[in-house]
Each structure stands twice: as structure tokens, then as C-alpha cells.
C-alpha positions as CSV (number, residue, x, y, z in Angstrom):
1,X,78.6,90.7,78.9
2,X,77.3,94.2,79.4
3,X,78.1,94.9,82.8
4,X,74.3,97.0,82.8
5,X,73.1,93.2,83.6
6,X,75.2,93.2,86.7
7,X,73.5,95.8,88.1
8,X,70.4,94.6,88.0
9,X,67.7,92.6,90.8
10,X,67.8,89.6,88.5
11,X,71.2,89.5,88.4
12,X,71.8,89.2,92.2
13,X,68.6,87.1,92.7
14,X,69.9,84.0,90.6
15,X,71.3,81.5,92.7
16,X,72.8,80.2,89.6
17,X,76.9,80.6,90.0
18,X,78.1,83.0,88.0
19,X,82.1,83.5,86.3
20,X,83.4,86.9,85.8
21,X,85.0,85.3,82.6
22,X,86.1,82.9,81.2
23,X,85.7,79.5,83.0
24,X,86.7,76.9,80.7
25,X,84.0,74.9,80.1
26,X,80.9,74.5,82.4
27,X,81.2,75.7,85.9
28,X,80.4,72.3,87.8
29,X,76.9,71.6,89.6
30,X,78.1,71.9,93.2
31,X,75.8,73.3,96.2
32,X,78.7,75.3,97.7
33,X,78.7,77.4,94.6
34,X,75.1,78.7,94.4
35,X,74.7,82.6,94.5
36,X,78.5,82.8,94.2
37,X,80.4,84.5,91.4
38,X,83.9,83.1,90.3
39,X,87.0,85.3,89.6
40,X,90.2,83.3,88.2
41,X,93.4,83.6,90.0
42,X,96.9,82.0,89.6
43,X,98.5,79.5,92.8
44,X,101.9,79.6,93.9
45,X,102.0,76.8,90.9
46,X,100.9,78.9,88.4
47,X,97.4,76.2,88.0
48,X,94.4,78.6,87.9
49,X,92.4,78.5,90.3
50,X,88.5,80.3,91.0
51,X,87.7,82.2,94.2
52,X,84.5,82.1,95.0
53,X,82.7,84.9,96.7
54,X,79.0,84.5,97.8
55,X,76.8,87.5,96.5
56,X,76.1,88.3,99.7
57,X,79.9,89.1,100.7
58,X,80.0,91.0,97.3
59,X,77.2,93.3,98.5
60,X,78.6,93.8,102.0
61,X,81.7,95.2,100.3
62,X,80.2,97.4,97.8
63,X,78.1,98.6,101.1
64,X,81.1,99.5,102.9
65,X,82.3,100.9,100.0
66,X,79.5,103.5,99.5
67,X,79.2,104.1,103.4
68,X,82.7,104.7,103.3
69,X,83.3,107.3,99.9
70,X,79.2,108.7,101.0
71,X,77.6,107.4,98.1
72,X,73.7,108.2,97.8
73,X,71.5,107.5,95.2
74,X,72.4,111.0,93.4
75,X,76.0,109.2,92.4
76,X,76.9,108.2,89.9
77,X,79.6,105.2,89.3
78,X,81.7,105.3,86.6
79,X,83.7,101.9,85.4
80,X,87.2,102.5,83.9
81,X,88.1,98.4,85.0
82,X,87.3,95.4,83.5
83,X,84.6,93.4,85.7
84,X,86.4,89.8,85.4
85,X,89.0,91.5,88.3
86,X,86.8,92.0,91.7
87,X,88.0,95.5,91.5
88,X,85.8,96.5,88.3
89,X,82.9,94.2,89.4
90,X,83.0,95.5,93.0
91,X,81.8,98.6,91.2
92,X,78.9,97.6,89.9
93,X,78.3,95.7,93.0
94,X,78.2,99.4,94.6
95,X,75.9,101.0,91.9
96,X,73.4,97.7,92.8
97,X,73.6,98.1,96.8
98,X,73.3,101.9,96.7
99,X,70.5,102.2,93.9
100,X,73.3,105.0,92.1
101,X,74.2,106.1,88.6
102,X,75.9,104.0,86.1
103,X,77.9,104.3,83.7
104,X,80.7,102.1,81.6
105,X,84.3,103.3,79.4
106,X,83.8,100.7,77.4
107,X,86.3,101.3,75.3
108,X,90.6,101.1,75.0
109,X,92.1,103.4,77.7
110,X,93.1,106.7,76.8
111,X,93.5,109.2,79.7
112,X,92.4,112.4,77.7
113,X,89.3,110.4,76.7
114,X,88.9,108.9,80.0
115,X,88.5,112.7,81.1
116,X,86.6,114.0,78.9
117,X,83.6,110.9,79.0
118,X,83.6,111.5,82.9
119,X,83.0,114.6,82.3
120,X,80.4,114.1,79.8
121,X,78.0,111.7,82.0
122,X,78.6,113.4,85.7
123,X,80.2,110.7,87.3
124,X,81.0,111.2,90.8
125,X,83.0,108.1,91.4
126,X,85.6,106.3,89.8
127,X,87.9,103.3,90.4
128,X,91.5,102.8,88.9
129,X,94.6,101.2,89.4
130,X,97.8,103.2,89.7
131,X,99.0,103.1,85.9
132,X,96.1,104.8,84.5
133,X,96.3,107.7,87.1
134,X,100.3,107.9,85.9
135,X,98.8,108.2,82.8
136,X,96.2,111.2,83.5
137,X,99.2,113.3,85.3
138,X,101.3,112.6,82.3
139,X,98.6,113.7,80.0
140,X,98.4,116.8,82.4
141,X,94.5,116.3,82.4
142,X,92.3,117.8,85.0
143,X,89.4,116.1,86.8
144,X,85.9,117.4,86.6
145,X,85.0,119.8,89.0
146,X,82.1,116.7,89.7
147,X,84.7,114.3,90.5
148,X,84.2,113.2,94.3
149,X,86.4,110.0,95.1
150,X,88.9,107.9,92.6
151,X,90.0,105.0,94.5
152,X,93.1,104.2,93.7
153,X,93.9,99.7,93.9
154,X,95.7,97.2,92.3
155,X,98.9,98.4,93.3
156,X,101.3,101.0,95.3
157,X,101.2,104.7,94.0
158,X,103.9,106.9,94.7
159,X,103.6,109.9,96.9
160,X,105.0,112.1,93.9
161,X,102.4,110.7,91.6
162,X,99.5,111.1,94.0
163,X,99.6,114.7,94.9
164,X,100.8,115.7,91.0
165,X,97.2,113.9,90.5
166,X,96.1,115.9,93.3
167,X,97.4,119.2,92.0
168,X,95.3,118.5,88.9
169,X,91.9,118.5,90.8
170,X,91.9,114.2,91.1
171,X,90.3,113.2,94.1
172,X,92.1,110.5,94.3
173,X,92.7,107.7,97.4
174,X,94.7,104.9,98.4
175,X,93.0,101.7,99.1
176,X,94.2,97.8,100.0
177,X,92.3,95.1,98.8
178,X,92.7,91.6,97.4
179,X,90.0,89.1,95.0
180,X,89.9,87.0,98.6
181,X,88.0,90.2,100.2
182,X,85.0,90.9,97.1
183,X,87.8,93.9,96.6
184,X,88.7,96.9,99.1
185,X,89.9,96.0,102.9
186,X,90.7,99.7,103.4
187,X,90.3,102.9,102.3
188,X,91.6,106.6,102.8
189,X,88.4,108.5,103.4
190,X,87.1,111.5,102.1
191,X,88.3,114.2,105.0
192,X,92.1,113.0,103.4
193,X,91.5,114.7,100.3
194,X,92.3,117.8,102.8
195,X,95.8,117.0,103.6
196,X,98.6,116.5,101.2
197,X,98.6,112.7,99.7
198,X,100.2,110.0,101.5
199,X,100.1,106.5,100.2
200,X,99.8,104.5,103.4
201,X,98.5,104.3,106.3
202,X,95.0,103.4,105.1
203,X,91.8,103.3,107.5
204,X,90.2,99.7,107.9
205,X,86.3,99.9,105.9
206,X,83.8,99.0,108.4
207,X,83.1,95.4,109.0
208,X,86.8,94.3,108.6
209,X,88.9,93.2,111.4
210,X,93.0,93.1,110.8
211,X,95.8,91.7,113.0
212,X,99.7,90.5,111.8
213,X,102.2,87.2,112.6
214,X,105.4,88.0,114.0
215,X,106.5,87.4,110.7
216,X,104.3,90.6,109.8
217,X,101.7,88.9,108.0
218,X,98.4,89.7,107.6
219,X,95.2,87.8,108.4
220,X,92.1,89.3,107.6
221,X,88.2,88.9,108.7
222,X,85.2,89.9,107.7
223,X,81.6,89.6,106.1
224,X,83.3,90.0,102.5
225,X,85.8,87.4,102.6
226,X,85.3,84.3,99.8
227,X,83.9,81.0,100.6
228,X,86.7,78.9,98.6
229,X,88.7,78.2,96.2
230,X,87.8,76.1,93.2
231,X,90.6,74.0,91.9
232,X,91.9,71.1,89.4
233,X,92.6,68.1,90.7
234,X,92.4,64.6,88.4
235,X,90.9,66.3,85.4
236,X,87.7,67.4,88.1
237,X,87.6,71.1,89.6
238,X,87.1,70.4,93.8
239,X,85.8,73.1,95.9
240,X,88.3,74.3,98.9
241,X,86.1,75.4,101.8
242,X,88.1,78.7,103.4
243,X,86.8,76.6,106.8
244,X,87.6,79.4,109.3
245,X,86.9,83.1,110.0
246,X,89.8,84.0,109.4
247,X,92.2,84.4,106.2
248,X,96.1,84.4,106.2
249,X,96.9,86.5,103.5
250,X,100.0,86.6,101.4
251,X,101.1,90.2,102.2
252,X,103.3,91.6,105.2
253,X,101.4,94.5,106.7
254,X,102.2,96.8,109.2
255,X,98.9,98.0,111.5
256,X,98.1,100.9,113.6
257,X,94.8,102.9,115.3
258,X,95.9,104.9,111.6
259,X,95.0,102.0,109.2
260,X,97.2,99.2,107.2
261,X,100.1,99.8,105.9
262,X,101.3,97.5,103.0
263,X,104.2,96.3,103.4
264,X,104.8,94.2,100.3
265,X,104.1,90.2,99.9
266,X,105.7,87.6,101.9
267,X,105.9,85.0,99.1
268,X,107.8,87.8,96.4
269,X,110.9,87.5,99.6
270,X,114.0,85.7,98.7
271,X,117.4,84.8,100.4
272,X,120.5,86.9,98.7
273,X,123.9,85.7,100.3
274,X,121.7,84.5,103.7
275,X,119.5,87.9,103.6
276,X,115.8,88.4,102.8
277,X,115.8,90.8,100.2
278,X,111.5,91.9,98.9
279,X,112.1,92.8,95.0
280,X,108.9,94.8,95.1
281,X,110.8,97.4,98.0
282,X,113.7,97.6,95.5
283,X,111.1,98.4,92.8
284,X,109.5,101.2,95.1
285,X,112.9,102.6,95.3
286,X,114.1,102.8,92.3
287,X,110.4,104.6,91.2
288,X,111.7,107.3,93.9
289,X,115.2,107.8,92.7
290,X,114.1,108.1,88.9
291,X,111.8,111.0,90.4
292,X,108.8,109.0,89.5
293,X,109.9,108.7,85.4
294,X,110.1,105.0,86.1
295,X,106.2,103.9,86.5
296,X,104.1,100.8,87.8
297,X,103.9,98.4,84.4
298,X,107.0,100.0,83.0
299,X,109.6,97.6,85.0
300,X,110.3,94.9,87.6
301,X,112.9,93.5,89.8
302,X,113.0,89.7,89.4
303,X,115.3,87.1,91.3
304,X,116.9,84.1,89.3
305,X,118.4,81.5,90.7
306,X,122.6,81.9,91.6
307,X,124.8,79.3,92.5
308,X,126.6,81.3,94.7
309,X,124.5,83.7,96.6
310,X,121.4,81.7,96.0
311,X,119.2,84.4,94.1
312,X,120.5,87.3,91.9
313,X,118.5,90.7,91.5
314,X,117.7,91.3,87.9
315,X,116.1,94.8,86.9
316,X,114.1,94.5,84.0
317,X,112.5,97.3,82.0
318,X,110.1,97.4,79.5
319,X,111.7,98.9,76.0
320,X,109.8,102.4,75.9
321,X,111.8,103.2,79.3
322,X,114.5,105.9,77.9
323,X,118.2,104.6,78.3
324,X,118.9,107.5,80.6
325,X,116.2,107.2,82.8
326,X,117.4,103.4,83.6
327,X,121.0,104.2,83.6
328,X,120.4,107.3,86.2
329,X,118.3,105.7,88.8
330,X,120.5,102.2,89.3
331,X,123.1,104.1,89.4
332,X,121.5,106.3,92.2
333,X,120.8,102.9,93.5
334,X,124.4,101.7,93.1
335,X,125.5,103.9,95.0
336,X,123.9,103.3,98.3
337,X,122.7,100.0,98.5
338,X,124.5,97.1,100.3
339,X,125.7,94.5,98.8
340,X,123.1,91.8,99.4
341,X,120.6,94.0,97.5
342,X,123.0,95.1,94.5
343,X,121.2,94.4,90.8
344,X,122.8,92.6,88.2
345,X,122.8,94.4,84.6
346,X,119.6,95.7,83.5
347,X,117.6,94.0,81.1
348,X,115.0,95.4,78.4
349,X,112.6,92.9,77.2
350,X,110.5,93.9,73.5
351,X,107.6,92.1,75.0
352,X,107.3,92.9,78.8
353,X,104.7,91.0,80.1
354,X,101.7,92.5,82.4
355,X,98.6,91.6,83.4
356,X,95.1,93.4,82.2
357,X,94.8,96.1,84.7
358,X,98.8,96.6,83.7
359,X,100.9,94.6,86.8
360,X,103.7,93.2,85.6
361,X,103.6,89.6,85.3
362,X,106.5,88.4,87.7
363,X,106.8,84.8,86.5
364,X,106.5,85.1,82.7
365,X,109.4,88.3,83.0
366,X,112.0,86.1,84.9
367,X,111.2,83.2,82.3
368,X,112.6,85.9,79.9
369,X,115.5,87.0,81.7
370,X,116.6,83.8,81.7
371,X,115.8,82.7,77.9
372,X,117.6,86.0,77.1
373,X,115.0,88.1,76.3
């Protein structure tokens, strides 16, 4: 679908539900649905499943969006993300609510190119996820001077990546969002761009309200959370009322009057002879000790089950990660971590699986550790 329709009055004046992809087969005639659009997601079982978020809750995100980054009608929006994930449709969400400029890639990601058509149509505004800005300090490209905001979501980006992105004139910003909140929760704000980039803390956008467990995590509310889930059950998709104000998410968080600071999700923790051990921390390290050669998409730390300590620690790399860049960060790693958190021998799969907007695909990678690759 050209997302040009999505911007339009008659787009968010049909009650009609609405999938940002593929929904196999019809989406079913249920009253709970109307004025909603669906975005698929995966359970802890791996079953899709649809989040519904009303049009309404879309809108009140994209305005707290604009608010936030000071987006007027003299902006301009420019999509780099595909608009069946909340994060590219939250953009043309924005370009609706604040009656902005438009325009669309719309076409395979190339950094140089990327550059270039931003600079071409004057756009102002820009959303990516953490491997395509990897990719524009790679490609040593430098932003348009027109360039305002690129929120960066869908992942954790380095300190050393940010401010080389920095250094090369992109204004770019941390953010923390989920599909279950119609896309950003928080956002750095503009006045950051002053100071040298820091990935965390990140400010709360207006409208959202934050607190953790003991446990660290974090329960969210606000006017942009989703109404339910859709699911399969018996060969008939059921609709899962959320049923309070507030959502328990999935990720540990740590909060202060600064803003969120991700802390990684709960449900990625596992027990390694009796200790919690979070993969995605190890991953975060090892990105610092290969002085940021090792990227987001490029590799992942999975756990398999062990008869002994319960859960080993597999590395896993995709194959166009250069031998010596592996070897030199785990054994950087070796060399000070304890032994609850060692890594077993790294493996390099030819088809390392990731997701469209490039995160590695947990699940489908350990299947391949242990089928051997």
C-alpha cells in the first residue's frame, strides 16, 4: 500500500479495522476492533499474535511525537521504515496529526542513497533504527545541513556510534518504545543535540506515566497504549482486552527525574550455574570491546540448554564479521568475565537470521546453534 493513503482524512476516518500487513485471511467482524489498526507480533510461543491500537492512541503518539521533536506544518517527514512495524507507521501517523511534509525511501536501503534523497526533498525529520545509522557512519556520509531530529528506535545504539553519527552533522536521538505504546514512550529532546551523545537516560514524552517492580520491570500508562491483543485459539482469532490502565511490559528499566533507562528484557534472562545472566548485556559488551566493529544485526549471544549449568552462553556471528574482529573482543571478554558468564566457542552461521528492521531473530539463531549451523 502506498503509505500517501495513510496520511490522509479518509484514512483515519474509517472505522473499518485496518492491518499494517499481512493478516492472513480476513480480519474478523468484531466491535472491539473498529477504528483500530493491527500490527503482528510473536508470543513467548512463537504463535503470532495482532496488537491492536485504536486510531485514536495512534494519533496521541504521533502528537507527542511532534510536540516533543517541534514539528510544524513547515516539516517535513521522511520514511526510511517499513509501515507494517509501528515505528514506520507512527510516522505517517505524525505527518497526519501535524498537517507536515511527506515523503517515502521507497526503495532497498543504501546509506549513500539514503543521504542523498533526504537531501533532495528537504526532509527535516527522519526515523531509523540503530543498523542503518551504523551504516551512514560507515559510509562516512554527512547529514544535510536541513536535517533537524533522527530518532533513533528499535534497538540500543552505542555511545561510540552515536556521537561518530554526531560528528558527521546527524541529529540523531535515542528513543524507547514498544508496538504496545503506537511506538515512542520516550525521547531525548532537541536541547541534547548540545551535549555529547549519551544513549540513556531518555526523557518520558508527555502523556506517559512510568514506574518499575522490584524486579525492575516496567509498567507503562498512557493515552497511546493498545486496546488488545488478537490471538488464535480453536482455529478462531479471540480478542484479549488489555482490561487495565496499566501495562506490564517485558523490559527491566531503571527510572529517574532524567528519563528511562533500558535496562534490557526480563524474559531474554536465564540461570547459568544458579546466576541470572541477560544475553543482550553480554552483547552490549562485547560491541564495546570490539571498539564498535561488532554492530547491531551482525551477532547475538544465545543460551542452549546444559545439563550441567543449566544454560550455556553461545556467541554467534553472522559470516561477514572478520575472524579477527571475533577472536579479539571474546578474548577481551575472556579475560575479565566471571565464570558464570563465560561463552562457549563462537559460532558463524551463512544465514544469520534477523528480523526486517535488522534485529537478530533470537529464537530462529539458537535453533541453528543447535542444528549445527
Amino acid at each position: 500500500m502506498d503509505a500517501t493513503l495513510l496520511t490522509e482524512e479518509s484514512f483515519w476516518n474509517d472505522p473499518a479495522p485496518f492491518a499494517a500487513g499481512g493478516f492472513p485471511g480476513s480480519i474478523p467482524d468484531l466491535p472491539e476492533l473498529r477504528s483500530h489498526v493491527l500490527f503482528e507480533t510473536s508470543g513467548s510461543s512463537g504463535e503470532p499474535k495482532w496488537i491492536a491500537l485504536s486510531k485514536a492512541a495512534l494519533l496521541a503518539s504521533a502528537e507527542a511525537v511532534n510536540l516533543h521533536l517541534d514539528v510544524s506544518r513547515e516539516s517535513c517527514w521522511g520514511l526510511a521504515l517499513p509501515t507494517r512495524h509501528v515505528g514506520g507507521f507512527g510516522v505517517v501517523a505524525r505527518v497526519f496529526s501535524a498537517g507536515c511534509g511527506f515523503q517515502e525511501f521507497g526503495r532497498s536501503w543504501d546509506a549513500s542513497e539514503f543521504a542523498a534523497w533526504l537531501a533532495e526533498n528537504k526532509a527535516t525529520h527522519a526515523s531509523l533504527v540503530p543498523a542503518q545509522v551504523h551504516d551512514l557512519v560507515k559510509a562516512g556520509v554527512r547529514a544535510p545541513c536541513h536535517v533537524r531530529a533522527v530518532v533513533v528506535g528499535g534497538g540500543h545504539m552505542n555511545a561510540k556510534t552515536g556521537r561518530a553519527a554526531r560528528s558527521l552533522g546527524w541529529p540523531v536521538l535515542a528513543s524507547y518504545g514498544m508496538t504496545e505504546a503506537a511506538s515512542q514512550i520516550a525521547t531525548q529532546t532537541l536541547a541534547a543535540l548540545n551535549d555529547i551523545y549519551q544513549p540513556s537516560p531518555i526523557p518520558l514524552l508527555p502523556g506517559w506515566r512510568a514506574e518499575t517492580a522490584p524486579d525492575q520491570k516496567l509498567r507503562i500508562a498512557g493515552p497511546a497504549l493498545f486496546s488488545g491483543t488478537l490471538v488464535r485459539q480453536n482455529q478462531a482469532w479471540v480478542f484479549e482486552a488489555r482490561g487495565t490502565e496499566w501495562h506490564e511490559t517485558n523490559d527491566r528499566a531503571r527510572l529517574a527525574a532524567e528519563g528511562i533507562t533500558p535496562l534490557g528484557r526480563a524474559d531474554t534472562l536465564v540461570k547459568v550455574l544458579g546466576e541470572l545472566v541477560d544475553p543482550e548485556a553480554i552483547e552490549c559488551e562485547l560491541a564495546d570491546l570490539s571498539e564498535s566493529r561488532l554492530q547491531p544485526g551482525m551477532f547475538a549471544v544465545v543460551a542452549v540448554p546444559d545439563k550441567r549449568a543449566e544454560h550455556a552462553l553461545v556467541p554467534v556471528f553472522d559470516q561477514s564479521v572478520a575472524a579477527e574482529v571475533i577472536a579479539s573482543a571474546l578474548s577481551k571478554y575472556a579475560a575479565q568475565a566471571p565464570g558464570f558468564r563465560r561463552l562457549k566457542e563462537a559460532v558463524v552461521l551463512r544465514d544469520f537470521p534477523r528480523s526486517p528492521l535488522g534485529k537478530p531473530m533470537r529464537a530462529r539463531i539458537a535453533d541453528g546453534v543447535r542444528s549445527g549451523g
